[in-house]
C-alpha positions in Angstrom: -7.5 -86.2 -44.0 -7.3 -83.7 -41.1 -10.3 -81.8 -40.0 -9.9 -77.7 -40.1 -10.6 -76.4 -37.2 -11.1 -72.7 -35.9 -11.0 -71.5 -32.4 -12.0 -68.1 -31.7 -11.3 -67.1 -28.0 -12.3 -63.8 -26.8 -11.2 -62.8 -23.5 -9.7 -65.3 -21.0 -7.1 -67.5 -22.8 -7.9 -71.6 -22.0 -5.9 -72.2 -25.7 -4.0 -75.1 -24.0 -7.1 -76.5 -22.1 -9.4 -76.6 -24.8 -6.8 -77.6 -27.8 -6.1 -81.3 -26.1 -9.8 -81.7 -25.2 -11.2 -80.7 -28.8 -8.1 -83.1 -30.4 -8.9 -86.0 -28.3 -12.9 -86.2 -29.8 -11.1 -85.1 -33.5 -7.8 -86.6 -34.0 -5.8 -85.6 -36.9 -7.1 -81.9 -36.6 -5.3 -78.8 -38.3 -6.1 -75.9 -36.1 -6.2 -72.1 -36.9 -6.1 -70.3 -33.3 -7.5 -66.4 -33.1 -6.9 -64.6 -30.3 -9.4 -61.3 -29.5 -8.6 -58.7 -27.1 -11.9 -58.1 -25.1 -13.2 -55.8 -22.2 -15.9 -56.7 -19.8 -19.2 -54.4 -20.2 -18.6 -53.6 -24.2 -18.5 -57.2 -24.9 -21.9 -58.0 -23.1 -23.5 -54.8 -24.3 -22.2 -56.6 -28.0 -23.4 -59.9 -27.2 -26.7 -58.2 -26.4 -26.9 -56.4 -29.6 -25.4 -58.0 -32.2 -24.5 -61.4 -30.8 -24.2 -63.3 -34.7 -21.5 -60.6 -35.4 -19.0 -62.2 -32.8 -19.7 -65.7 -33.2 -20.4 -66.3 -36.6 -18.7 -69.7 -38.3 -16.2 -69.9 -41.4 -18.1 -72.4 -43.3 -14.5 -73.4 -44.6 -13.6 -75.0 -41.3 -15.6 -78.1 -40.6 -15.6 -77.0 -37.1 -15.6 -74.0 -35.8 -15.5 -73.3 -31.7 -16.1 -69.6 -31.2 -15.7 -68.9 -26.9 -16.5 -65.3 -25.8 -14.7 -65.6 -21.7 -15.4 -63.0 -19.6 -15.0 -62.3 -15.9 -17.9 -64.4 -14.6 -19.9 -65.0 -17.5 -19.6 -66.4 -21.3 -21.2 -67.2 -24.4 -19.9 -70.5 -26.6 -21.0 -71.1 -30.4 -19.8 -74.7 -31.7 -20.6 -74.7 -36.1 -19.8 -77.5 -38.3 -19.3 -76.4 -41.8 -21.1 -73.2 -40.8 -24.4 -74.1 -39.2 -24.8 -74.2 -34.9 -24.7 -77.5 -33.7 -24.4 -76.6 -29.8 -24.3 -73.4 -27.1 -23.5 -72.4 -23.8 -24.5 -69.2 -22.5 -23.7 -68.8 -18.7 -23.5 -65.7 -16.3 -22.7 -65.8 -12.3 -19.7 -68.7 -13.3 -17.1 -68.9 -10.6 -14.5 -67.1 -11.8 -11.6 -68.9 -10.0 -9.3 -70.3 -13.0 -9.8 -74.1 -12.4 -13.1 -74.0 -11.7 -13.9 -71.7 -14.7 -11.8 -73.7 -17.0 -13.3 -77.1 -15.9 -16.8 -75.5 -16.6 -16.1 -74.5 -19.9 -14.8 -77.6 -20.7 -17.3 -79.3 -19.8 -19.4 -77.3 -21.6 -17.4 -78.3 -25.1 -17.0 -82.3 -23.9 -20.8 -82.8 -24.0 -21.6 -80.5 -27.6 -18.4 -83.0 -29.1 -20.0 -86.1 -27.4 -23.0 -85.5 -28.8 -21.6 -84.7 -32.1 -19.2 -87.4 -32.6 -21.4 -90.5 -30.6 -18.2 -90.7 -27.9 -17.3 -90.4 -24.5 -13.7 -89.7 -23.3 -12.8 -92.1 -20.8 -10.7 -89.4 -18.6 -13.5 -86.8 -19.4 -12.1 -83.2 -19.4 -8.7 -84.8 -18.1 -6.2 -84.0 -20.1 -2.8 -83.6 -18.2 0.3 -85.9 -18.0 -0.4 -86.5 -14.6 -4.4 -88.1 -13.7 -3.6 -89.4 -10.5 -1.7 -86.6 -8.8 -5.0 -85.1 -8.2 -6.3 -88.1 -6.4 -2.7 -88.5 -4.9 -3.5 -85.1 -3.7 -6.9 -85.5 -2.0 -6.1 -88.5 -0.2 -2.9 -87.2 1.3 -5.6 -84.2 2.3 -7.7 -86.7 4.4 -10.5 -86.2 1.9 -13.1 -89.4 2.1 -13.3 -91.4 -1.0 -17.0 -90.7 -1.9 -15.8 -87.4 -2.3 -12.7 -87.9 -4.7 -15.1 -90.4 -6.6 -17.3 -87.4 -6.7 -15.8 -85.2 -7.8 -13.6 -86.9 -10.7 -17.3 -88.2 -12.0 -19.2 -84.7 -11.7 -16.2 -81.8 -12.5 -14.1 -84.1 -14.9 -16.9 -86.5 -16.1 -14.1 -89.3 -15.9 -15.6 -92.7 -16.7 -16.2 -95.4 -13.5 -13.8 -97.8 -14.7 -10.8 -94.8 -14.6 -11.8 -93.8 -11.8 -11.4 -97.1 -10.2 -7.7 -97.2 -11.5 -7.0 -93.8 -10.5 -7.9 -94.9 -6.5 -6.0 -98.0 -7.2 -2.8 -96.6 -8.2 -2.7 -93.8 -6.0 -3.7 -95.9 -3.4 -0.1 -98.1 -4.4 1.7 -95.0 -4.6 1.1 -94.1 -1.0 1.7 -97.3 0.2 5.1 -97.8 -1.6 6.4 -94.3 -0.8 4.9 -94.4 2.9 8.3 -94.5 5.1 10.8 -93.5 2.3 10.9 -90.0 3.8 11.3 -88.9 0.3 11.1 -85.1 1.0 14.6 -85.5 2.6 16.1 -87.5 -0.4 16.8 -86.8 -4.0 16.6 -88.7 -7.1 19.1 -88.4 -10.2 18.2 -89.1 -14.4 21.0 -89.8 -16.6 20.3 -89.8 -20.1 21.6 -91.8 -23.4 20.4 -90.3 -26.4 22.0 -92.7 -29.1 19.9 -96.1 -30.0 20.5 -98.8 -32.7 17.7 -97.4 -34.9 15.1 -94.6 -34.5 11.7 -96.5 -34.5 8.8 -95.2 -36.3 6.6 -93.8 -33.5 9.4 -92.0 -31.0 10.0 -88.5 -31.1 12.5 -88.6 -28.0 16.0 -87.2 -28.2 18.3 -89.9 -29.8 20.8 -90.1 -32.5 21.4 -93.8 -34.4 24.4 -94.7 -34.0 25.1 -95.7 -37.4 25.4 -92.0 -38.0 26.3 -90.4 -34.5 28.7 -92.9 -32.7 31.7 -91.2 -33.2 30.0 -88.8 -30.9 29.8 -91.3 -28.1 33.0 -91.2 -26.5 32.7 -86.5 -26.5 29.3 -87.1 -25.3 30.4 -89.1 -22.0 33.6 -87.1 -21.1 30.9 -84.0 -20.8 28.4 -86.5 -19.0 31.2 -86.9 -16.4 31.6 -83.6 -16.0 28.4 -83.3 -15.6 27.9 -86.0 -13.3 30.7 -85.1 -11.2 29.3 -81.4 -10.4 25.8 -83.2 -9.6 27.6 -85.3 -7.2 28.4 -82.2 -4.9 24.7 -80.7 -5.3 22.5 -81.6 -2.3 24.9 -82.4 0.6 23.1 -83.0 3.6 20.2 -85.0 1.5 20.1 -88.5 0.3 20.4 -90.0 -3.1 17.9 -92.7 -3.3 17.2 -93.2 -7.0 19.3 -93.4 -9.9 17.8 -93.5 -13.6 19.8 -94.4 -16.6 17.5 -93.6 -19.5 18.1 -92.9 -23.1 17.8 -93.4 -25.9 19.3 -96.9 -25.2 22.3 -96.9 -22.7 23.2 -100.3 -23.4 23.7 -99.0 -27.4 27.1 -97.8 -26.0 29.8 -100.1 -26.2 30.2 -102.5 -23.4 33.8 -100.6 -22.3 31.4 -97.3 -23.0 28.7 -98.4 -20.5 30.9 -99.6 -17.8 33.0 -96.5 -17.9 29.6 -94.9 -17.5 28.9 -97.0 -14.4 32.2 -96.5 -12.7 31.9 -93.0 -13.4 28.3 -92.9 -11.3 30.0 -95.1 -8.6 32.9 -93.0 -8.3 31.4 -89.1 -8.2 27.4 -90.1 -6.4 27.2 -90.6 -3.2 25.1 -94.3 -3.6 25.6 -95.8 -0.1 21.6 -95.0 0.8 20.8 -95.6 -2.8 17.7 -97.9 -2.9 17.3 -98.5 -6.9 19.6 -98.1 -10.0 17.4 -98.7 -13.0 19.2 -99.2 -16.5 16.9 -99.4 -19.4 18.2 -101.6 -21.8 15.3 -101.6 -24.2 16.4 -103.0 -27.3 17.2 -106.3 -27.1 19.8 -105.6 -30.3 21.7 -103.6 -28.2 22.5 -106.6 -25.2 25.0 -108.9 -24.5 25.9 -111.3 -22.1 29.0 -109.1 -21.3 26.7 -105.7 -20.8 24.8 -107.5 -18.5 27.3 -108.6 -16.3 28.7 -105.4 -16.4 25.3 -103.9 -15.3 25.0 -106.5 -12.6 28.7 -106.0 -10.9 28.2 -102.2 -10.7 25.3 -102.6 -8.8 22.6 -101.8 -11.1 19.4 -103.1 -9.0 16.7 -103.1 -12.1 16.4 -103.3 -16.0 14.1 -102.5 -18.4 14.0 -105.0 -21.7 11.4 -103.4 -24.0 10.1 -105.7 -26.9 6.9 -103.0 -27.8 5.4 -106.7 -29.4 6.1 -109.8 -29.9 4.9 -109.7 -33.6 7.3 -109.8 -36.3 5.8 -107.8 -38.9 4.8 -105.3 -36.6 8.5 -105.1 -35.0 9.7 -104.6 -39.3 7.3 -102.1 -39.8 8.0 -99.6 -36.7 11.7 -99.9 -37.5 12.8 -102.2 -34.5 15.6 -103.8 -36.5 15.2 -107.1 -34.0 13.5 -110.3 -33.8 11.3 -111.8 -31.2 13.6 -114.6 -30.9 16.6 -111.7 -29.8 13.5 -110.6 -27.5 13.5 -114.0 -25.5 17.6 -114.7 -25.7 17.6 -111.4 -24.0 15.6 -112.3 -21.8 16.9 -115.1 -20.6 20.8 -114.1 -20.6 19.5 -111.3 -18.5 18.3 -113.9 -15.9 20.7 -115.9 -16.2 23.4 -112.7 -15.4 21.3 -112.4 -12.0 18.9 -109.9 -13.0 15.6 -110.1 -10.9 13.8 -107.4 -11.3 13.3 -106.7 -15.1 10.7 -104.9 -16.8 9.2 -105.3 -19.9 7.9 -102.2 -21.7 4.7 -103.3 -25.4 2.8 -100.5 -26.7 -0.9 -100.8 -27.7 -2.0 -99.7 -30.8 0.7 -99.8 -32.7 0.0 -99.8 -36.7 -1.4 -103.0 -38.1 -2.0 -104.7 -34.6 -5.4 -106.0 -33.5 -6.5 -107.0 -30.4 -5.6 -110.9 -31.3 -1.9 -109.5 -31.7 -1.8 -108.1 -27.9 -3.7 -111.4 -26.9 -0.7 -113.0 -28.5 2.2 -110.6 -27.5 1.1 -110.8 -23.6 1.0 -114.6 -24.0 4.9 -114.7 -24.9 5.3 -112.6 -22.4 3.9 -114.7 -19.4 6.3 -116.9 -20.9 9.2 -115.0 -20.4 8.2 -114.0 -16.9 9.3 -110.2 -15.9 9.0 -108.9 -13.1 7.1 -105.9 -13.9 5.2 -104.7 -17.1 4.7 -101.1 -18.7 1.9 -100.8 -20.8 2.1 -97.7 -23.1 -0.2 -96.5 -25.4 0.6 -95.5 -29.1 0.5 -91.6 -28.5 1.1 -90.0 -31.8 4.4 -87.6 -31.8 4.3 -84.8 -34.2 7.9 -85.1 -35.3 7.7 -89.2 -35.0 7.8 -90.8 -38.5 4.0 -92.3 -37.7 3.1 -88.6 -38.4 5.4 -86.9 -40.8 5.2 -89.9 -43.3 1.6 -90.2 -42.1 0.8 -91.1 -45.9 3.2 -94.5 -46.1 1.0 -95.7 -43.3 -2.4 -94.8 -44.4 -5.1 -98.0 -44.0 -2.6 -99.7 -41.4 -3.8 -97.7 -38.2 -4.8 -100.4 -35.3 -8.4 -101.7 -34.8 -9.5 -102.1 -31.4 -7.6 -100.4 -28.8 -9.7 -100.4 -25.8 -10.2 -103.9 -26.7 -6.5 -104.1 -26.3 -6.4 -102.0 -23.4 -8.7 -104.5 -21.6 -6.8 -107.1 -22.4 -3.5 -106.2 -20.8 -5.8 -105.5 -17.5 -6.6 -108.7 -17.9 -3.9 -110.4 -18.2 -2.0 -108.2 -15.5 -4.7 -109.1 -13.1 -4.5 -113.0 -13.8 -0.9 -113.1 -13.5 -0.2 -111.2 -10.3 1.0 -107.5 -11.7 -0.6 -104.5 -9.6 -1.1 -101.1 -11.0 1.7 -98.9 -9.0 1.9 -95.8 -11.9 0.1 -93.9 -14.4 0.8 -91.1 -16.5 -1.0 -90.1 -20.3 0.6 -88.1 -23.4 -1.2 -85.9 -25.9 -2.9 -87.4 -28.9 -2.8 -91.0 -27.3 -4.6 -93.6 -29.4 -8.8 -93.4 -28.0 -7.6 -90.6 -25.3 -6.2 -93.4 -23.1 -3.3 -94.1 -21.0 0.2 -95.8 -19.8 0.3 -97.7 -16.9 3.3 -99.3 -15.2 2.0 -103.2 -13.3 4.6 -104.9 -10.9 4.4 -107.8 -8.9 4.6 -107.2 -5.3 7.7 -106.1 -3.9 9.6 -105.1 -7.7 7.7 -101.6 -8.5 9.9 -98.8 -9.9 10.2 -96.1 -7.2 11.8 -93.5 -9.3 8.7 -94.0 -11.8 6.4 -92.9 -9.0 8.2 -90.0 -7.9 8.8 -88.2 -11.3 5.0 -88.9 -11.9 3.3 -87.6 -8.7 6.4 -84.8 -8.5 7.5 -85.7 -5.0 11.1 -85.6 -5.2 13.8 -83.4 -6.7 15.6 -85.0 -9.6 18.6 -83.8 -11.3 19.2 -84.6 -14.5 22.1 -84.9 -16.4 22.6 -85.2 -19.9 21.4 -83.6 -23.5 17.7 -82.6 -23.4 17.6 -83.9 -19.5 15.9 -81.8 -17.2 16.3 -80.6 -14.0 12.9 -80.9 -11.5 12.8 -78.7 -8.3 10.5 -79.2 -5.7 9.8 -77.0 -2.9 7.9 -78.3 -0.3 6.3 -75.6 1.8 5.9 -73.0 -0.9 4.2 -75.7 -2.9 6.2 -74.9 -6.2 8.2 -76.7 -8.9 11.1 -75.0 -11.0 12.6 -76.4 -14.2 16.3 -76.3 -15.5 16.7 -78.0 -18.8 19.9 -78.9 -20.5 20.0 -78.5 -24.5 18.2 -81.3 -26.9 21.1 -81.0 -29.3 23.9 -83.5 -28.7 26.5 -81.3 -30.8 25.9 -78.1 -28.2 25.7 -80.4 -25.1 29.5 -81.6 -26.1 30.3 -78.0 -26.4 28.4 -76.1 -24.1 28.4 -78.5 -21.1 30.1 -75.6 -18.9 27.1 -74.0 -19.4 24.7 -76.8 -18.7 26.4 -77.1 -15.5 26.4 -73.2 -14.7 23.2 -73.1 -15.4 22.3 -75.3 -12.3 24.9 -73.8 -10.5 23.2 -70.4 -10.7 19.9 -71.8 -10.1 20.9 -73.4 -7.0 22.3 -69.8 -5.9 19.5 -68.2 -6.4 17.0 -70.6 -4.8 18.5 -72.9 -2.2 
């Protein structure tokens, strides 16, 4: 059953910091947002006077969060079912956003870890992007006592996460050191069709079964498309090349290599230095697909089984067996693929932590080159959520547990952390990670997380990431989500770039 919430913010708006941050203590929480116009001197002479008036509780919320954010001062009521179960009242605060923000989060971390009898292993963290702020600080020259510092006194991140957070940004640096990425560019290209939809993704893809006739429209506007982003940064570098999806290797085998000579003929890829294919569902490979991929010059695959359990595979809506996980496998080697990735999920629905212990254990079988390990993060438009009821009593025991395990077994079979990145409403507020042996890390991974390169995108729903260097800013052009209206509109996909590129280059 979800837990009513109330947030009452008078003032300054921190809505989208203190939403994630209140969610990860109380999953499954319906909110009711109120938003209060307040000036500066009336609202202390009010706090003064009649302080219960403004942050009284709704005893029909189970929790109510009532924030009165001022200037440099403010006064925080937390209720459950009516009565006060914690306060902050503060005056003098630094008033500088971040800081402000981070101290009022703070201040509603410890009333809910008091309350609920937990601690958030990122703390206050609650971004996509954890180690871009270490990233950061060492590029700055700043000692490591200090980052350590500060992620365990302003974020109240946990010692073990802030151990992986120095690791992997310690991995980033070296891997990118020399790459001279400012002067290159990266390019996404994405697939939205896929066998099936499973159970827990909320990404932009059609099934086939109802969409393929689509496929062939879909990729004479990709070249299009593709073609225009060909002529787009002359004088830089192409260096990366993502084909994403979706599943790209659901097209057809004729589909995907028209898809591949396309990128050959229109992209500049003489100082390309990876070209990444997912082919995630091993339903969707064949021996022919994956010679195709290797004689276009496709330099690294992704093979995604999720888990090697059956039952769990039937119940997310994979459609495939373990047994098509290791044929895959094994035709992809055998093709000449050597640098394949493997993508499982903790926590999905009805796994323990003797499920991972057994999943990881077919996978050291099998070998890969480098492993992803994701975290269940529940979508609101997945099926996991809107048919929340046909799952109810199967939810997974034990993540951490799980968690630890794939640290484990990463560490004992020679995979390094290289990237890290986090989604809202992840499964115990944790974390994906990507592990690669030495030498077979995904570069365009790392650049798309710490946001050091432009990447073009091309596609429905793909978008477009601008960097600017020396006015330390990012822009965004996005193409439609809607695969009908990409077909028709993709003129306007690419005018849109065209125009943005006008206006800013």
């Amino acid at each position: 059953m979800d837990t009513l919430i109330e947030l009452n913010l008078y003032g300054r708006d921190y809505e989208q910091e203190l939403r994630p941050l209140i969610r990860a203590f109380l999953p499954h929480s319906e909110f009711e947002v109120n938003h209060y116009e307040a000036e500066e001197e009336p609202m202390r002479d009010l706090c003064r006077e009649e302080p219960t008036l403004l942050l009284a509780a709704n005893p029909a919320y189970e929790y109510t969060f009532s924030c009165i954010l001022m200037n440099d001062w403010y006064r925080i009521r937390v209720y459950r079912s009516g009565e006060c179960v914690g306060r902050a009242d503060a005056d003098g605060v630094d008033p500088e956003r971040k800081a402000y923000r981070n101290r009022v989060a703070r201040e509603i971390y410890r009333v809910l870890a008091r309350e609920t009898g937990t601690e958030l292993p990122w703390g206050i963290l609650t971004g996509v992007r954890p180690t871009k702020l270490v990233y950061e600080a060492m590029e700055a020259g700043e000692e490591t006592a200090a980052i350590e510092a500060r992620l365990r006194e302003e974020y109240l991140v946990s010692e073990e996460k802030i151990a992986t957070s120095l690791q992997v940004a310690r991995r980033e640096r070296e891997i990118l050191t020399g790459m001279n990425y400012r002067d290159g560019y990266s390019i996404y290209i994405g697939i939205p069709f896929c066998p099936t939809t499973c159970h827990y993704c909320s990404f932009t893809s059609y099934p086939l079964e109802r969409f393929g006739k689509l496929t062939d429209a879909y990729l004479d506007a990709l070249t299009k498309e593709i073609e225009y982003l060909g002529t787009c940064m002359p004088g830089k570098k192409l260096q990366t090349v993502y084909i994403g999806g979706g599943t790209p290797t659901a097209l057809s085998a004729e589909q995907l290599e028209r898809l591949l000579l396309t990128v050959r003929k229109y992209l500049p890829m003489d100082d390309c230095i990876e070209f990444t294919v997912e082919a995630g569902r091993p339903d969707s490979i064949t021996e022919r697909k994956l010679r195709i991929l290797k004689e276009q010059g496709v330099t690294r695959i992704s093979i995604n089984p999720q888990t090697m359990q059956q039952r769990t595979l039937d119940l997310i809506g994979r459609r495939h067996t373990v047994e098509q996980i290791v044929t895959a496998m094994h035709m992809a080697r055998e093709a000449g693929h050597d640098n394949i990735n493997m993508d499982i999920i903790i926590g999905l629905t009805g796994e323990n932590p003797d499920d991972v212990r057994g999943t990881l254990a077919e996978i050291a079988k099998l070998d890969p080159d480098s492993l992803t390990v994701h975290t269940l993060a529940r979508k609101r438009a997945a099926r996991l959520t809107t048919q929340r009821e046909d799952y109810e009593g199967m939810e997974a025991q034990g993540v951490t547990e799980m968690l630890a395990e794939s640290i484990r077994f990463c560490r004992e079979h020679d995979y390094l952390p290289y990237y890290l990145y986090r989604q809202k409403n992840m499964a115990e507020n944790l974390e994906n990670v990507g592990y690669a042996k030495h030498g077979r890390e995904g570069i365009y991974n790392i650049l798309i997380m710490e946001e050091k390169q432009t990447i073009l995108a091309a596609g429905a729903g793909a978008m477009s990431k601008f960097i600017f260097y020396d006015e330390d800013r990012i822009e965004r052009v996005e193409n439609v989500k809607s695969l009908t209206d990409y077909i028709d509109r993709i003129d306007e996909m690419i005018e849109r770039k065209r125009t943005f590129f006008a206006n800013n280059v």
